[in-house]
GUBAZA-186187 format. One record per residue (C-alpha): residue in three letters; z, y negated, x. Coordinates in steps of 0.05 Angstrom, whole numbers. Last residue first. Layout:
R,aa,c3,c2,c1
R,ALA,Z,Y,X
...
***
This chain:
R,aa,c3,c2,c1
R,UNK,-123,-361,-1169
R,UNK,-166,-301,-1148
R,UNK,-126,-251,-1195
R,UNK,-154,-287,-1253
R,UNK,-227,-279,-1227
R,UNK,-270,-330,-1272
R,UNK,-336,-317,-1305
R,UNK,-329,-271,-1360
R,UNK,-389,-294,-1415
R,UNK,-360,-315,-1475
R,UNK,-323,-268,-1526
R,UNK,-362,-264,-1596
R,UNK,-340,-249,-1664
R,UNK,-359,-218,-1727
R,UNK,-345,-215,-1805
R,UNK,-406,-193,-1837
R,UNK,-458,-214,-1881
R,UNK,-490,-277,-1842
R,UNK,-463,-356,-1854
R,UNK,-36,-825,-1129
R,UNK,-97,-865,-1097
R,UNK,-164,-831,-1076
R,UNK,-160,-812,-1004
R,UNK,-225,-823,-966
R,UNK,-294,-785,-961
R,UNK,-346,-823,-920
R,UNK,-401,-879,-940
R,UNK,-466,-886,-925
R,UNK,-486,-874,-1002
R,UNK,-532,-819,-991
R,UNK,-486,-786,-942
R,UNK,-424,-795,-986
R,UNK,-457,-773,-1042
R,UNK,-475,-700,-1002
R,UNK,-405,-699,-978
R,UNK,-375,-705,-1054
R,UNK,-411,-652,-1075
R,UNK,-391,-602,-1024
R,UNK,-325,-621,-1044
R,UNK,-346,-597,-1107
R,UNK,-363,-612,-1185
R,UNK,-418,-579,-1223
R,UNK,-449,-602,-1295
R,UNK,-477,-547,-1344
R,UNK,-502,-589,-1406
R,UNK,-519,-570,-1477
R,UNK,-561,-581,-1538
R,UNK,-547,-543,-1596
R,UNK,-606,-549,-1651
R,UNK,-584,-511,-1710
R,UNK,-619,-469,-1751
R,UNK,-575,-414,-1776
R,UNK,-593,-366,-1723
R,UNK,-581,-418,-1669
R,UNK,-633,-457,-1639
R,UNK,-620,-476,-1563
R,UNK,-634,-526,-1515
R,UNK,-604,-529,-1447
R,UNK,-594,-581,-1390
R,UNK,-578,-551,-1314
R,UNK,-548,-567,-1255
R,UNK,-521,-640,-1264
R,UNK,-488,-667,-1211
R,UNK,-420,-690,-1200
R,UNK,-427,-736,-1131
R,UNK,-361,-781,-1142
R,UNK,-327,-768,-1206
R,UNK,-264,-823,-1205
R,UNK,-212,-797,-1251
R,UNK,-178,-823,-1316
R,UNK,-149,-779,-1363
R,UNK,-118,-787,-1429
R,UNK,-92,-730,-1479
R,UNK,-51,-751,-1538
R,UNK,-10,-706,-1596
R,UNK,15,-729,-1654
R,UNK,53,-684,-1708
R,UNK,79,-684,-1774
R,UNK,115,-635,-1822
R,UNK,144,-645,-1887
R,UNK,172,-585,-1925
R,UNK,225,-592,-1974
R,UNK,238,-542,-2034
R,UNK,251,-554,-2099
R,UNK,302,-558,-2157
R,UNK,303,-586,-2232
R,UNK,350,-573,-2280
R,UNK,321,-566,-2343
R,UNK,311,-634,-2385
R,UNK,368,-667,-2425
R,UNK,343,-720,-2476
R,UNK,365,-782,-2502
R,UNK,333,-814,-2556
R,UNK,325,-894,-2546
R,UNK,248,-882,-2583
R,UNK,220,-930,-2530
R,UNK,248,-928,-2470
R,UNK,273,-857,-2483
R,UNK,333,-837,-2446
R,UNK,337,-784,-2391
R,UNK,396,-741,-2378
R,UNK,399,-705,-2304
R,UNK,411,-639,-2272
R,UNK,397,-644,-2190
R,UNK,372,-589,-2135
R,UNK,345,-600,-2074
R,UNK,326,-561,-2016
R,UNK,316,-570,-1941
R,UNK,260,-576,-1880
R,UNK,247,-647,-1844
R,UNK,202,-638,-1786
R,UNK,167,-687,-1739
R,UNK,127,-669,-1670
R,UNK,114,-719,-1615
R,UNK,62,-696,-1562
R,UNK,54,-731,-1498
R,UNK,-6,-714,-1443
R,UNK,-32,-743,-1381
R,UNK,-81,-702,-1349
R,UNK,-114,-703,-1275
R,UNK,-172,-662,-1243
R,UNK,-188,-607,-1294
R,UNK,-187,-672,-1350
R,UNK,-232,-697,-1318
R,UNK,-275,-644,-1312
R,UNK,-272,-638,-1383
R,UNK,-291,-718,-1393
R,UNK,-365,-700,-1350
R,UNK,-390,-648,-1393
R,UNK,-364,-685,-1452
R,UNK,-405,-742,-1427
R,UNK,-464,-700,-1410
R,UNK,-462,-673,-1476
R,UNK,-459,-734,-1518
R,UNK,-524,-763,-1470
R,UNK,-558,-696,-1484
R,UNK,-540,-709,-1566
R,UNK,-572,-783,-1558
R,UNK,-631,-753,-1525
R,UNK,-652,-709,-1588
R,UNK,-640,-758,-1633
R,UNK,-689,-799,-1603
R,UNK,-735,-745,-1593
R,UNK,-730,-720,-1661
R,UNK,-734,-803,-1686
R,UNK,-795,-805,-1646
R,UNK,-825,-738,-1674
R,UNK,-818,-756,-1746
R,UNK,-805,-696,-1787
R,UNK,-730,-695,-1805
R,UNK,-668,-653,-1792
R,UNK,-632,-692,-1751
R,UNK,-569,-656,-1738
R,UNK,-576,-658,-1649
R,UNK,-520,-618,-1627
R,UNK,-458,-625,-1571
R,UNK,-440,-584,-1521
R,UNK,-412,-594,-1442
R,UNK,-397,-536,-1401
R,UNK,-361,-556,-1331
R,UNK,-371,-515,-1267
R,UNK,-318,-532,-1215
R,UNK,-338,-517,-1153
R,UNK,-293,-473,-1105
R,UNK,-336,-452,-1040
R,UNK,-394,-481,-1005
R,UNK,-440,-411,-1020
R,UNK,-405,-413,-1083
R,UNK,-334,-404,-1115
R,UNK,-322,-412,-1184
R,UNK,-266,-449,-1229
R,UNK,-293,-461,-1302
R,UNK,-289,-515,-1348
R,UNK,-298,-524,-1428
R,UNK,-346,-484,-1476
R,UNK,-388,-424,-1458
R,UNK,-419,-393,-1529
R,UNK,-482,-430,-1518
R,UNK,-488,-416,-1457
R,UNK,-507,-342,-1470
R,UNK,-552,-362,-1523
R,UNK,-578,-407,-1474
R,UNK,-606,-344,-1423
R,UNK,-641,-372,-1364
R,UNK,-576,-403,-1343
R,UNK,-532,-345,-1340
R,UNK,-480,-372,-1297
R,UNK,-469,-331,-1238
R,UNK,-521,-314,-1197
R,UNK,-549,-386,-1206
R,UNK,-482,-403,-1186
R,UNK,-509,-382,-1118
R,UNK,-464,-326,-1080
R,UNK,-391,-330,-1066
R,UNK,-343,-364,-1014
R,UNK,-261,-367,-1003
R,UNK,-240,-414,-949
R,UNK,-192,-437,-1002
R,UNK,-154,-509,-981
R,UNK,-178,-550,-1026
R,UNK,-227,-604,-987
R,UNK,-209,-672,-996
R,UNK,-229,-724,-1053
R,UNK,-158,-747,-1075
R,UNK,-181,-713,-1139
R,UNK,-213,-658,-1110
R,UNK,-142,-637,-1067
R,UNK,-103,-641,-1131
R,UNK,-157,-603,-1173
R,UNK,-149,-550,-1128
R,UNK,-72,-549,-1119
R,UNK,-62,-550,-1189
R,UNK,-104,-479,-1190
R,UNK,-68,-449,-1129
R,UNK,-3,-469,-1169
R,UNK,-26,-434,-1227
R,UNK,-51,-451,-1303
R,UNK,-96,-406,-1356
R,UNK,-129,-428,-1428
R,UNK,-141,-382,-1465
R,UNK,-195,-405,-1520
R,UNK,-213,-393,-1597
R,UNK,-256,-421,-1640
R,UNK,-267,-408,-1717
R,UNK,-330,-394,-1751
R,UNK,-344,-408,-1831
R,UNK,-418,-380,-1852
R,UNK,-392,-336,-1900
R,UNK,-394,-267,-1856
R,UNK,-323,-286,-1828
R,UNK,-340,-312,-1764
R,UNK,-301,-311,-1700
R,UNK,-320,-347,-1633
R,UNK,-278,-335,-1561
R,UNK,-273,-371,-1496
R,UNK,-239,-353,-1442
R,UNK,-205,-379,-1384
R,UNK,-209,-445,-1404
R,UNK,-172,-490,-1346
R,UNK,-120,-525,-1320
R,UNK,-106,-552,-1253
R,UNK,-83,-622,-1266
R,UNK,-18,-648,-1296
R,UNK,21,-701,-1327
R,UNK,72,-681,-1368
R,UNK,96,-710,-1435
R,UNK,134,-669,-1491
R,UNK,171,-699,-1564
R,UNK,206,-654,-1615
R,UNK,239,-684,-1673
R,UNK,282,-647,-1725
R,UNK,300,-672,-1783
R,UNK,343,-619,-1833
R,UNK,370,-638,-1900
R,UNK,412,-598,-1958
R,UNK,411,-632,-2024
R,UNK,454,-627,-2089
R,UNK,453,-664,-2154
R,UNK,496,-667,-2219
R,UNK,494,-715,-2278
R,UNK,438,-760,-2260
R,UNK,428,-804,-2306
R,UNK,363,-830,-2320
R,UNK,331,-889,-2358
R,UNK,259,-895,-2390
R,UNK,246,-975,-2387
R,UNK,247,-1012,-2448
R,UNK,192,-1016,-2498
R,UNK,141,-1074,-2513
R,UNK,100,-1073,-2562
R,UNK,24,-1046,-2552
R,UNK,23,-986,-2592
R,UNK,50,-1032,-2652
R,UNK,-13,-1079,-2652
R,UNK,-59,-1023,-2686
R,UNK,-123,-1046,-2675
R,UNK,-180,-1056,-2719
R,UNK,-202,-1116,-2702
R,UNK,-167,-1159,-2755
R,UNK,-96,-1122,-2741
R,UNK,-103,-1143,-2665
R,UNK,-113,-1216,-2687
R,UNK,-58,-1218,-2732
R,UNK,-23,-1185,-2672
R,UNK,-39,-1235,-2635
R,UNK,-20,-1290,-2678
R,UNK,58,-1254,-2686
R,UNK,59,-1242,-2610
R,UNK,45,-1323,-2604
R,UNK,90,-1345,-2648
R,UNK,147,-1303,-2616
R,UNK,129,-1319,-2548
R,UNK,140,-1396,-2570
R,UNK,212,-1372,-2599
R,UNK,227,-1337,-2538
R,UNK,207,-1399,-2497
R,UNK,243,-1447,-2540
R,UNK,313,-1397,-2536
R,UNK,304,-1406,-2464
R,UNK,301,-1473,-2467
R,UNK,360,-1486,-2507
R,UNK,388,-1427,-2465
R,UNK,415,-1365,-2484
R,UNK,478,-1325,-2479
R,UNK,491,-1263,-2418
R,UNK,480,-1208,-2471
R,UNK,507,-1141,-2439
R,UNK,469,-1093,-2410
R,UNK,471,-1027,-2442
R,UNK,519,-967,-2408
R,UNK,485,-901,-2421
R,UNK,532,-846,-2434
R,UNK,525,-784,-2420
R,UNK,583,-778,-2370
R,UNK,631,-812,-2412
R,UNK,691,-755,-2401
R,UNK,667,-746,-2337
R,UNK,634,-690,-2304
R,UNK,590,-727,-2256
R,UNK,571,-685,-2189
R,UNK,547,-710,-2126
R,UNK,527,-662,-2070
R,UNK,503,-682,-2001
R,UNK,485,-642,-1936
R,UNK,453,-679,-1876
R,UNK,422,-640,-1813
R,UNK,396,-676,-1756
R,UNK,363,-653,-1690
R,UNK,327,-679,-1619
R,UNK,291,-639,-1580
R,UNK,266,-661,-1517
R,UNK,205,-609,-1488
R,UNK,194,-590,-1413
R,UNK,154,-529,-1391
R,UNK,132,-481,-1454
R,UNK,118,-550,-1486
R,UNK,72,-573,-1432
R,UNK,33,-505,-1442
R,UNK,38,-505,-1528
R,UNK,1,-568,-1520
R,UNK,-46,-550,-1482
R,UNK,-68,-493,-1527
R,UNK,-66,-537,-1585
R,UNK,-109,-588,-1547
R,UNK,-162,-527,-1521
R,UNK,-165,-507,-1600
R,UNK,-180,-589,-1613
R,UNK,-231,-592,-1563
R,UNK,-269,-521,-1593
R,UNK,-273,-548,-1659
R,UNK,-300,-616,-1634
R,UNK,-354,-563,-1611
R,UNK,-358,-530,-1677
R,UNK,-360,-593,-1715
R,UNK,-423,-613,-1676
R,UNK,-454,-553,-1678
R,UNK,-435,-549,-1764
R,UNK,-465,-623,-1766
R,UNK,-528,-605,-1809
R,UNK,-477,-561,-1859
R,UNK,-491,-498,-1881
R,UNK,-456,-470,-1821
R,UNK,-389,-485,-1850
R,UNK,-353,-537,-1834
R,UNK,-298,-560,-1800
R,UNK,-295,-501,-1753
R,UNK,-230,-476,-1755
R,UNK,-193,-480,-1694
R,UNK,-151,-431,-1651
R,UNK,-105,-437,-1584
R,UNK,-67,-400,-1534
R,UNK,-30,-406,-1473
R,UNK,-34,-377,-1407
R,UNK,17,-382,-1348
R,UNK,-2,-358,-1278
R,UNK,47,-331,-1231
R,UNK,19,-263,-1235
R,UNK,88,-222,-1235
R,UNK,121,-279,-1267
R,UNK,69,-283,-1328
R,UNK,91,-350,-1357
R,UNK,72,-353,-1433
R,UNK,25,-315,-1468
R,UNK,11,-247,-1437
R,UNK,-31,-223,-1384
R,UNK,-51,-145,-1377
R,UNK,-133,-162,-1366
R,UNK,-150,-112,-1425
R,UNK,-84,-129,-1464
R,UNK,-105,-209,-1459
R,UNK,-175,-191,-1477
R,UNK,-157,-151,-1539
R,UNK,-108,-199,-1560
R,UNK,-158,-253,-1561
R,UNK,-211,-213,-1590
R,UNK,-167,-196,-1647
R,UNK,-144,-272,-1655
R,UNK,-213,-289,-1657
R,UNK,-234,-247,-1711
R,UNK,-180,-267,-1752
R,UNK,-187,-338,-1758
R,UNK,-264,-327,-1789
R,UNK,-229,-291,-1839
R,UNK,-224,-216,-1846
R,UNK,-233,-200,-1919
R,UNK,-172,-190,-1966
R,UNK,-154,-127,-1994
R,UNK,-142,-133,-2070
R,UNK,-84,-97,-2094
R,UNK,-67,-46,-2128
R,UNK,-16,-20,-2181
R,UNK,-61,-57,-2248
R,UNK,-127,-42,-2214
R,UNK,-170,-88,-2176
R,UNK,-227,-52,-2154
R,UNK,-222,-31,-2074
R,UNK,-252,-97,-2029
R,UNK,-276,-58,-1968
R,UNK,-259,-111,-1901
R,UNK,-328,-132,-1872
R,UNK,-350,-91,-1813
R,UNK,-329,-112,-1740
R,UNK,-374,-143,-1694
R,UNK,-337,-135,-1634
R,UNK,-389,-168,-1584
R,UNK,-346,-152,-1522
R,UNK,-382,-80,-1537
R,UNK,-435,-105,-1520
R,UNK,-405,-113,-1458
R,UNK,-430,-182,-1420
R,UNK,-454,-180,-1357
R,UNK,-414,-184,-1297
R,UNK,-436,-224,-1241
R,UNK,-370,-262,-1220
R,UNK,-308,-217,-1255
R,UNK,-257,-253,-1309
R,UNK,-281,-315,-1360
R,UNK,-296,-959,-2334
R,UNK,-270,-1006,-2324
R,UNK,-258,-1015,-2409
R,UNK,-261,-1089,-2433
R,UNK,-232,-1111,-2497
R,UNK,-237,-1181,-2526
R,UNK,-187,-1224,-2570
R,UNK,-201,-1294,-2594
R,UNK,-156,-1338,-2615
R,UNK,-185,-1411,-2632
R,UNK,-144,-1477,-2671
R,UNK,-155,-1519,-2600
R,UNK,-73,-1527,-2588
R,UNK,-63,-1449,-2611
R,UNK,-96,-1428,-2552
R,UNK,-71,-1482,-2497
R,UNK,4,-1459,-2527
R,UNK,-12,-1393,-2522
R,UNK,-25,-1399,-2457
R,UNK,24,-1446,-2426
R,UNK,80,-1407,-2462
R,UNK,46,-1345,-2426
R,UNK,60,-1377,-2356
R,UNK,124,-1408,-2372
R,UNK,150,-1337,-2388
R,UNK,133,-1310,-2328
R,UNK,163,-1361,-2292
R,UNK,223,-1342,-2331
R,UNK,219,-1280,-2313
R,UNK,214,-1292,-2238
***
C-alpha cells in the first residue's frame, strides 16, 4: 500500500515537473367508578416550588418537573384505590407503571402529536415492566484485568529498525525528495511556511499500568398476551410548557379471558350489564376526552365493550381553508387508526424486549511520545467510569375487528392552541352480531406552558374490583 502510494505521487510530480509548471492553490470548505365525575380535587394543581436566594450554606430548591407531577398523582391514586405495583395477591390483578416526557414543549405545532406518541411510549414502558415482572432470561458477565509494566526498560520506546532499501525504492524517495523541495519553493513564494506541513511520526503510547473491572448483562422477555389495559391516565406540567404522561396499566385473568373470548369472536362469559356509554363517557365535554388515552373495559346495556380512545392533532397552522380541512381529515384518519391499533392490542399482544448493560471502571498510567518533537511525556493517570446501556423493545398485534364502530369524533382547542382531534371507537360482542346480520354471515371461531406546575388524572371509568 505504501508503495502504491508512492507510485501515485511519483506520477505526479513527475507529470508537473515534465511541462516546466507548479502551481499551488488553497481551498477552504468552508379509570375506577361508572358515572363519577371528576374531583376537583383530582386536578392537584400544586403551586410552583419557592426558589429561596442562593446563599453560600443553601441551596437552591428545584421546581417540580413535569415528571413529578405525575408520579404524585400516580401514587396518590394507587394509595386511594389500595393497589400497588406488581402482583396484588389479594386482588389478583397486577399493575405496572409508566411515564413519558412529552417531546416537546407546548410551543411547538406538533406538541398534540408528541404528547400522544408520549402517551404510547409510557403504555410500552409500562408493558414492559408487566412481561418482565412474569418471565425474563438473564444472562451475565463480569471480566477483571490488570496489567502492570515495572521493568527495568519500561519507558522505553523501541524504534523500528531499517529493513535496507531498494534501487527502486531509493528512486521513489529520491523523486519525493525533488518534489517536496519544489513544493516547498512554491509554499515559501506564497507566503507559507512549508515546515507546518512536514511530515511527523505518529504520537506513541505506552501503557505502563492499567486496570479494568467489566460487567455485561443482557436481559431479554417475550410473552404473548391479551387482556390489558390503561387503568388510568395521568398529565403533569411543570409551568414551562413541558407535560409528561403517565398511565397504570392493570392485568387479570377475568380481563385475559375477555379479550380471549372477543378475539375468537364469542361472547365473554360476564352476564354483567350497565347503562348507555353515553352515561359514561363524557362525550359532550372534549376537554374531558382529551385527557382519556388508550382502552377501557365497560359494561353496557349488552354488556363488556371495549371503549378505545384514539388522539392525534392537526399542526397546520395556516389560513387556507382547504389545506385546514385537509389537514384536518388526515389527523381523524390518524386517530381512528390508533383508535383501532389499541384495541388490538387489548385483544392479542406479542411482545420481546432485549436490554444491554455493561457497568465497570478503568484506570491506566501511560507515557506518550511526541510524533513530532520525539519528547516523551507522562500524563496523570487517567480513570473513568463505564456506563452503556441499550434497550429494544417490540409490540405487534394482529387481530381481525369485525363490527367496531365509531361512537363519537371530537375536536378540541387546548389552552395553548392546539387542535386535538380525537376518536371514541367501541368494540363488543354485541358488535360483532349486528355485522354479522348486515353481512349475512354468523359468528365463528377466529383461529388460535402556564405558570404553575400542575397535573391532571383522567376521568375514572373502570371498576377495578369488577375484573
Amino acid at each position: 500500500m505504501r508503495n502504491a502510494m508512492r507510485l501515485i505521487m511519483v506520477a505526479a510530480l513527475t507529470a508537473a515537473l515534465g511541462i516546466g509548471a507548479y502551481s499551488v492553490q488553497a481551498a477552504v470548505a468552508v379509570g375506577a367508578v361508572p358515572n363519577a365525575d371528576i374531583d376537583e380535587s383530582a386536578l392537584a394543581m400544586n403551586d410552583m416550588a419557592k426558589v429561596d436566594d442562593v446563599k453560600t450554606s443553601e441551596q437552591q430548591k428545584r421546581a417540580k418537573s413535569a415528571d413529578d407531577v405525575v408520579r404524585e398523582l400516580i401514587y396518590a391514586y394507587m394509595d386511594k384505590n389500595k393497589i400497588q405495583q406488581g402482583y396484588n395477591a389479594d386482588k389478583d390483578k397486577s399493575f405496572e407503571i409508566g411515564i413519558r416526557a412529552v417531546g416537546a414543549n407546548t410551543a411547538s405545532p406538533d406538541f398534540g402529536k408528541f404528547r400522544a406518541t408520549a402517551f404510547d411510549q409510557a403504555y410500552g414502558d409500562a408493558l414492559k415492566s408487566f412481561v418482565k415482572s412474569q418471565s425474563v432470561q438473564v444472562s451475565s458477565q463480569t471480566v477483571s484485568s490488570f496489567f502492570q509494566d515495572s521493568s527495568t526498560k519500561a519507558g522505553e520506546f523501541k524504534e523500528e529498525l531499517s529493513s535496507g532499501k531498494s534501487t527502486l525504492g531509493a528512486l521513489i524517495d529520491k523523486v519525493i525528495a525533488l518534489g517536496d523541495a519544489i513544493t516547498s519553493d512554491k509554499l515559501r513564494e506564497h507566503g507559507i511556511d512549508p515546515d507546518q506541513y512536514n511530515a511527523a511520526d505518529p504520537d506513541k503510547k505506552k501503557v505502563l499500568l492499567s486496570e479494568s473491572f467489566r460487567k455485561v448483562t443482557t436481559e431479554r422477555a417475550a410473552k404473548s398476551l391479551g387482556g390489558v389495559v390503561p387503568l388510568q391516565t395521568f398529565i403533569g406540567q411543570d409551568g414551562n410548557g413541558n407535560e409528561s404522561v403517565g398511565v397504570i396499566i392493570m392485568f387479570s385473568p377475568k380481563l385475559q379471558a375477555v379479550a380471549e373470548a372477543l378475539r375468537l369472536g364469542q361472547k365473554p362469559a360476564m352476564n354483567k350489564q350497565g347503562p348507555p356509554l353515553r352515561e359514561v363517557i363524557p362525550l359532550e365535554d372534549n376537554a374531558k376526552l382529551y385527557d382519556l388515552l388508550g382502552v377501557r373495559v365497560l359494561f353496557d346495556e349488552n354488556g363488556v365493550v371495549v371503549v378505545s380512545y384514539g388522539q392525534w392533532a392537526n399542526s397546520y397552522s395556516g389560513n387556507d381553508a382547504r389545506l385546514r380541512s385537509r389537514y384536518t381529515n388526515t389527523a381523524f384518519a390518524q386517530a381512528e387508526t390508533q383508535a383501532n391499533a389499541q384495541i388490538s392490542e387489548f385483544l392479542n399482544t406479542n411482545f420481546s424486549s432485549e436490554d444491554y448493560s455493561e457497568t465497570g471502571e478503568a484506570m491506566e498510567r501511560a507515557l506518550v511520545k511526541d510524533g513530532r518533537s520525539g519528547n516523551v511525556i507522562e500524563p496523570d493517570a487517567t480513570s473513568g467510569i463505564v456506563d452503556i446501556r441499550k434497550e429494544v423493545a417490540k409490540r405487534k398485534t394482529s387481530a381481525l375487528l369485525k363490527g367496531a364502530s365509531t361512537l363519537k369524533r371530537w375536536t378540541y382547542t387546548t389552552p395553548d392552541g392546539h387542535e386535538i382531534v380525537g376518536v371514541v371507537k367501541t368494540y363488543s360482542f354485541a358488535n360483532m352480531e349486528a355485522a354479522n346480520r348486515q353481512t349475512g354471515s354468523g359468528a365463528k371461531s377466529a383461529p388460535a406552558g402556564s405558570g404553575t406546575p400542575g397535573g391532571r388524572t383522567g376521568q375514572d371509568q373502570m371498576d377495578i374490583n369488577t375484573f
